[in-house]
N, C-alpha and C positions, 0 to 999 in steps of 0.2 A: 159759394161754397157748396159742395156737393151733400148729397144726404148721407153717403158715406161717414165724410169727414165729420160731419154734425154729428153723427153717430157713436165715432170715435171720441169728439170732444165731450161728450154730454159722461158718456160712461168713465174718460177721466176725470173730472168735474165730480161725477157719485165716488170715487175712488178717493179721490182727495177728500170729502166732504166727510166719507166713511171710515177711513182710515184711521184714524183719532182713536175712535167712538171703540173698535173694534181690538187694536192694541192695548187700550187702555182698561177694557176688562179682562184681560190678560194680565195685566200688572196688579189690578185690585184679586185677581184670585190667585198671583205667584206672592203676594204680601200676607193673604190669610194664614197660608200653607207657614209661613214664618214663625206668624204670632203664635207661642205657647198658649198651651190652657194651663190657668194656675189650680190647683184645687186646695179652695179655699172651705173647705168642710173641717179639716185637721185643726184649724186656725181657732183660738179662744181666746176671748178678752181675758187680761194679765197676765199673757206671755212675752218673753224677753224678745227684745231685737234679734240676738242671735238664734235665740230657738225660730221664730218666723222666718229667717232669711235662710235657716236648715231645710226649713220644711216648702218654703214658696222662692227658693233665690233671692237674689238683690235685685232691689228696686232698679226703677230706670233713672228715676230722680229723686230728692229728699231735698223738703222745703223745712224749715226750722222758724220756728217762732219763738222770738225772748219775753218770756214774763217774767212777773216780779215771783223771784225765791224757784223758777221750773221753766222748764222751754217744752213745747211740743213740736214734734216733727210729724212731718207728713209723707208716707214714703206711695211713692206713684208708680205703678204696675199697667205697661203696656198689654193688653192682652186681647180677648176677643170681645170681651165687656172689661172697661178699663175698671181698675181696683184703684181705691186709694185706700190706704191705713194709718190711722194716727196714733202716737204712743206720747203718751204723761210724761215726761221726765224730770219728779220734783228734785231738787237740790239736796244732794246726799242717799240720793236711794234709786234703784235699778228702774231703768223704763217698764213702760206696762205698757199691754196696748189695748185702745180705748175699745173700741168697734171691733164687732165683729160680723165680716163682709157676710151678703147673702153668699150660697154658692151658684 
């Protein structure tokens, strides 16, 4: 094999090696550009569902938990620092919500 061809194979060889590496922070900075920022400053512990989902959107997910006489949910917030918020919902009375997020 010539030095040419050696040449040619080694820089396809760094091509393939790099190619990954190089697309793919392409995709982790076209996904930032995606993710909302919530502003979670507005937000106060014992406010309604609906008023937080006015003010921050719908969750991505809601996990629910059954206690005895109340369920709490858990609503999950994709974002640049992920959020989670929990709300009280005792039996016969409006949710509340627990925490409230840093901003």
């Amino acid at each position: 094999m010539s030095l040419g061809h050696r040449f040619v194979l080694l820089l396809l060889v760094l091509f393939l090696l790099l190619a990954p590496l190089i697309s793919g922070g392409a995709e982790f900075a076209d996904k930032d550009k995606d993710i909302p920022k919530l502003d979670l400053a507005k937000l106060k512990r014992g406010m309604t569902p609906d008023q937080v989902r006015k003010l921050v959107g719908a969750p991505k997910h809601i996990a629910r938990q059954i206690l005895y006489h109340h369920y709490r949910e858990q609503w999950v917030y994709d974002a640049a620092n992920p959020v989670r918020l929990t709300f009280d919902c005792p039996r016969g009375q409006k949710a509340q919500l627990l925490n409230q997020p840093e901003p």
